[in-house]
C-alpha positions as CSV (number, residue, x, y, z in Angstrom):
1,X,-6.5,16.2,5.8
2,X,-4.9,12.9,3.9
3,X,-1.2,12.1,3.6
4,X,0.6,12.0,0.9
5,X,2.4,8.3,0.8
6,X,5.0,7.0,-0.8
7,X,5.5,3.0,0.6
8,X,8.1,0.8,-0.9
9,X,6.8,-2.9,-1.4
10,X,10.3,-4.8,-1.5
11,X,8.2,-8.2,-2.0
12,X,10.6,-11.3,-1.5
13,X,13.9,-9.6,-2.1
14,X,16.8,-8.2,0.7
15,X,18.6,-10.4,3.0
16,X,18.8,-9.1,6.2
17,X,22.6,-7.4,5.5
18,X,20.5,-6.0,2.7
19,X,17.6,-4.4,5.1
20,X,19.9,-2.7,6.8
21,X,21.6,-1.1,4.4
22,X,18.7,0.2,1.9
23,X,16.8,1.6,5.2
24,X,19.6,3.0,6.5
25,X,19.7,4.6,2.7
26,X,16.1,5.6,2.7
27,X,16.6,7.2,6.3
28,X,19.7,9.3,5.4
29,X,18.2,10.2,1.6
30,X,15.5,12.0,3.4
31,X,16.9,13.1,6.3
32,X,16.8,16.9,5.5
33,X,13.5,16.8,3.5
34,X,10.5,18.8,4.1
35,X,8.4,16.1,4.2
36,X,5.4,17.2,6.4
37,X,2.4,15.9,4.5
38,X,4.7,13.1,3.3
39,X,4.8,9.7,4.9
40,X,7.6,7.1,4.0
41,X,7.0,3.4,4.3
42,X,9.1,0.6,3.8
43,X,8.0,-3.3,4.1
44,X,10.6,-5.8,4.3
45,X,10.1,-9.2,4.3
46,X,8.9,-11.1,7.3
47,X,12.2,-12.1,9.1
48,X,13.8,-9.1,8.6
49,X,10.9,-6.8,10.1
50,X,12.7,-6.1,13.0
51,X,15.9,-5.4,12.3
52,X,14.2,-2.6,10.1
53,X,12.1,-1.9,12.7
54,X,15.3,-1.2,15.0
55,X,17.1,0.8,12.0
56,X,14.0,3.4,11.4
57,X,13.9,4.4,14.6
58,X,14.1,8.1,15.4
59,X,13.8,8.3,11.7
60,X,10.9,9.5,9.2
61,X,10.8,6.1,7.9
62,X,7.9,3.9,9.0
63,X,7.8,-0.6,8.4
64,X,4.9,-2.2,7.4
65,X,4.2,-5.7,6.8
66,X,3.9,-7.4,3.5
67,X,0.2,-9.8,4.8
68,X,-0.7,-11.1,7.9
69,X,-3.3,-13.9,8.9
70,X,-6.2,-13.1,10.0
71,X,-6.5,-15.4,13.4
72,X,-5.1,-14.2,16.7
73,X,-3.3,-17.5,17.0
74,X,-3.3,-21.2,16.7
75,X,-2.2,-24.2,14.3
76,X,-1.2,-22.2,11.2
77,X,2.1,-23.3,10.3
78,X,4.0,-20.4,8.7
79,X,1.6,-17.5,9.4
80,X,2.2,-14.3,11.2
81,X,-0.5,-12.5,13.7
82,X,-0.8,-9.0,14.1
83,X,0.0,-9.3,17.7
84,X,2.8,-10.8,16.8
85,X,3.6,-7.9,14.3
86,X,2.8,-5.1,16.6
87,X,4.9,-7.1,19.3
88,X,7.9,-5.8,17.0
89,X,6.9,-1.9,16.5
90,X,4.8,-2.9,13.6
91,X,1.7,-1.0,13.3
92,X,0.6,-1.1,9.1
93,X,-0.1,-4.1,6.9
94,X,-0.6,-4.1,3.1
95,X,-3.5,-6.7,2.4
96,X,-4.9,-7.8,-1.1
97,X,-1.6,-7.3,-3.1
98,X,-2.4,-8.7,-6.6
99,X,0.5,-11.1,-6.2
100,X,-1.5,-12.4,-2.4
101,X,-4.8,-12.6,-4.7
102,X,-3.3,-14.6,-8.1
103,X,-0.5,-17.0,-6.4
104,X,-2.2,-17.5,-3.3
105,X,-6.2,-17.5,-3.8
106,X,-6.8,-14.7,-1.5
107,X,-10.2,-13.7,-1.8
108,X,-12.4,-10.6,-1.1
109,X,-14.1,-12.7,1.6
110,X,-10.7,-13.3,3.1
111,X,-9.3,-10.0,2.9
112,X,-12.4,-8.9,4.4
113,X,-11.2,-10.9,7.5
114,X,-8.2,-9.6,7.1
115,X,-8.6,-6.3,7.6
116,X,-11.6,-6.8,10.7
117,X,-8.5,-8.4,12.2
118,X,-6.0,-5.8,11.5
119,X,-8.5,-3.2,12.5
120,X,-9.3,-5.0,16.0
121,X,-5.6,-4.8,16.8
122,X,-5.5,-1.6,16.0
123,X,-3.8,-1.3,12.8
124,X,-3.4,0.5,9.9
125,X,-4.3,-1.4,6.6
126,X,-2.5,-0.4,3.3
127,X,-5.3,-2.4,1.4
128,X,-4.9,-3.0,-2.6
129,X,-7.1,-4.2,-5.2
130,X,-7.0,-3.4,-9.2
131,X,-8.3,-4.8,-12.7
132,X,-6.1,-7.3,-14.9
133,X,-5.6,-6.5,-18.6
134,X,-8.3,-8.3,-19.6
135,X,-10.5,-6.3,-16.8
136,X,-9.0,-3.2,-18.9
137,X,-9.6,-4.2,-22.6
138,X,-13.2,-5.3,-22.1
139,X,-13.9,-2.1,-20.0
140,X,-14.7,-3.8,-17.1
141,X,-12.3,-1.8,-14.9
142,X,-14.4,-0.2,-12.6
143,X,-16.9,-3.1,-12.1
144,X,-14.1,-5.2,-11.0
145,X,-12.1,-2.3,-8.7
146,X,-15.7,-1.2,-7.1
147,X,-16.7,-5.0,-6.7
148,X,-13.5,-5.8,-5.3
149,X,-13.9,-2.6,-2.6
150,X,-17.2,-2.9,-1.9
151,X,-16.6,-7.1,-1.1
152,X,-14.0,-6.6,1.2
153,X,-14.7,-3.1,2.6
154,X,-17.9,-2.0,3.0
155,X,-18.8,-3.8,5.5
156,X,-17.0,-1.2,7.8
157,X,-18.1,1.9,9.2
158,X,-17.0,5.1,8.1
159,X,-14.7,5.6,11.1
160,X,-12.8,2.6,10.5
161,X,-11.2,5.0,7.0
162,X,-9.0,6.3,9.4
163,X,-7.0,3.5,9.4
164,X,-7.3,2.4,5.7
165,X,-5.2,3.6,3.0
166,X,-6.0,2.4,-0.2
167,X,-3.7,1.1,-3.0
168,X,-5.0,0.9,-6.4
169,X,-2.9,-1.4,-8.7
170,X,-3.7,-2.1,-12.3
171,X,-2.4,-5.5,-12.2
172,X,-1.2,-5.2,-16.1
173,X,1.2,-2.3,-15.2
174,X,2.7,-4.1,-12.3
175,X,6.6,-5.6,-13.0
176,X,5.5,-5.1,-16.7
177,X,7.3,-2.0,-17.7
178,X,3.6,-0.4,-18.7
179,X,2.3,2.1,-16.7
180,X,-1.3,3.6,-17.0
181,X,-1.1,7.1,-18.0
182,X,-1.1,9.8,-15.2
183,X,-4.9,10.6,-16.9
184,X,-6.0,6.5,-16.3
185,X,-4.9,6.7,-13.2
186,X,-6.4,9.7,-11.9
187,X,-9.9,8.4,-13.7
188,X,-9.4,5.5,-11.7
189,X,-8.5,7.1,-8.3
190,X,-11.6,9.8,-8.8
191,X,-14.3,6.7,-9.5
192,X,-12.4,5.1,-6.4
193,X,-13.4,8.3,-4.3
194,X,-16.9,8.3,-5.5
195,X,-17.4,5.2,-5.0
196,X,-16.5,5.9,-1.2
197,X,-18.4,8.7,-1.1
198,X,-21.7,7.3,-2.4
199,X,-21.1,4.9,0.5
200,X,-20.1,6.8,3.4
201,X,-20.4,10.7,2.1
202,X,-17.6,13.0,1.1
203,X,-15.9,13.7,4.6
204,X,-14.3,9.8,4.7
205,X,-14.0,10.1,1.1
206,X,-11.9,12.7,0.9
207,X,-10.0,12.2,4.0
208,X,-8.8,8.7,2.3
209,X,-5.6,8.5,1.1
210,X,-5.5,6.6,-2.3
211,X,-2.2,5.4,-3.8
212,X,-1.5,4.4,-7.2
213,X,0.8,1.2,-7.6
214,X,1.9,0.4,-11.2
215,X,5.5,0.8,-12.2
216,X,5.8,4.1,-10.6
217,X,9.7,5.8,-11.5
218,X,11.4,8.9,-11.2
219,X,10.7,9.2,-14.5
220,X,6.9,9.5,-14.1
221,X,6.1,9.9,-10.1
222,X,6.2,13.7,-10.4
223,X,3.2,13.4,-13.1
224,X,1.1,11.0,-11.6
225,X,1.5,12.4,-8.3
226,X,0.2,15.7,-9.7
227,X,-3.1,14.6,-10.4
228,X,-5.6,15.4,-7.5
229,X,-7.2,12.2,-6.3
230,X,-3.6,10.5,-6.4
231,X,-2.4,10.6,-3.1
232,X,1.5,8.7,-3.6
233,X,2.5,5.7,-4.7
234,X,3.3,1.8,-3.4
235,X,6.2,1.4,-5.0
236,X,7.7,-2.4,-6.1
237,X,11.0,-2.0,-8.0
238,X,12.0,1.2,-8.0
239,X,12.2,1.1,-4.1
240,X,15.0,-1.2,-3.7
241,X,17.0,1.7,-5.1
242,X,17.3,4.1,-2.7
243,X,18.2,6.9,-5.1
244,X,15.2,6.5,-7.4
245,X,12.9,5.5,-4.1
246,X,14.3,9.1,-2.2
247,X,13.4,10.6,-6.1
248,X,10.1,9.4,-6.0
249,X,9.2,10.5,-2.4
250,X,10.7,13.8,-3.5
251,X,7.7,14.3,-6.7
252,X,5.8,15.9,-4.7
């Protein structure tokens, strides 16, 4: 059965006096919550991964990692393994964030090496992908999500969904203020899953958990989440505030 999600992308923002306060926030928010299909994730920046690490502990709150590289090691100046992550506590990484693919050329084919990386070390990949607005207005939308999915992913075997959450984020409704409607998104997220399933059949299909990432609020979470192939949220602003972030986890 999937997990409901709800992971909290703080990008490049939070010192580490900062860290520690929002996840020791997040951890007393939902200390007394019924969260058992419900996963909380938070992912810091890099340098401050294990002081949040150390804070989350005997907690409900679990780190990721914003990227990794995809060697084990060597001359990379400024790169981060995932030996070196899980040597921390660290056991998810979000690949393919739209900001990794537009400022820093990441493409399928390197994403795709990516996550063989991750997956060799035995980690969980929080991998996104998702259409820009002019994807959206020529109605390309689902030729670009599938292509990118298909590029970077199906090169896997069906067993290797156990450790792939996938994040779907409409690039124009990311840090925009726009958000697709609750109906968009759960389009999106049922093509998502039958694109899967054509692939690998309906078991791994439906056991994938499939998160929606576009300017997700208190406001709207509770909608969204309500539509059946939406399985949470990876959540940019909004989780830097503890009170809306424990809000959102709380939608479902």
């Amino acid at each position: 059965m999937r997990k409901n999600i709800v992971a909290g992308n703080w990008k490049m923002n939070n010192d580490l006096k900062a860290t520690k306060k929002l996840v020791k926030q997040v951890k007393k928010s939902i200390k007394k919550d019924d969260l058992k299909n419900t996963r909380v994730i938070v992912a810091p920046t890099f340098v401050n991964l294990t002081a949040a690490v150390k804070r989350a502990k005997k907690s409900k709150v679990e780190v990721a990692a914003q990227n990794m590289h995809q060697a084990t090691n060597g001359a990379f100046t400024g790169e981060i393994s995932a030996d070196m992550l899980k040597s921390i506590g660290v056991k998810t990484v979000i690949l393919g964030h739209s900001e990794r693919r537009a400022y820093f050329g990441e493409t399928d084919a390197l994403l795709a090496e990516k996550v063989n990386a991750a997956l060799a070390n035995k980690m969980e990949v929080i991998f996104c992908f998702g259409e820009e607005l002019a994807d959206r207005k020529a109605g390309n939308e689902e030729a670009v999500v599938g292509g990118q999915i298909k590029n970077a992913l199906f090169h896997l075997k069906g067993d290797d969904f156990k450790n792939i959450v996938l994040a779907y984020e409409p690039v124009w409704a990311i840090g925009t203020g726009e958000t697709a409607s609750p109906e968009q998104a759960q389009d999106m997220h049922a093509f998502i899953r039958k694109t899967l399933a054509d692939k690998y059949g309906d078991d791994v299909a439906n056991n994938v958990s499939i998160l929606y990432g576009g300017s997700v609020k208190p406001a709207n979470a509770k909608e969204i989440f309500g539509k059946p192939d939406v399985d949470g949220g990876l959540i940019g602003g909004a989780a830097l505030n503890a009170e809306d972030f424990h809000a959102i986890i709380t939608a479902f």
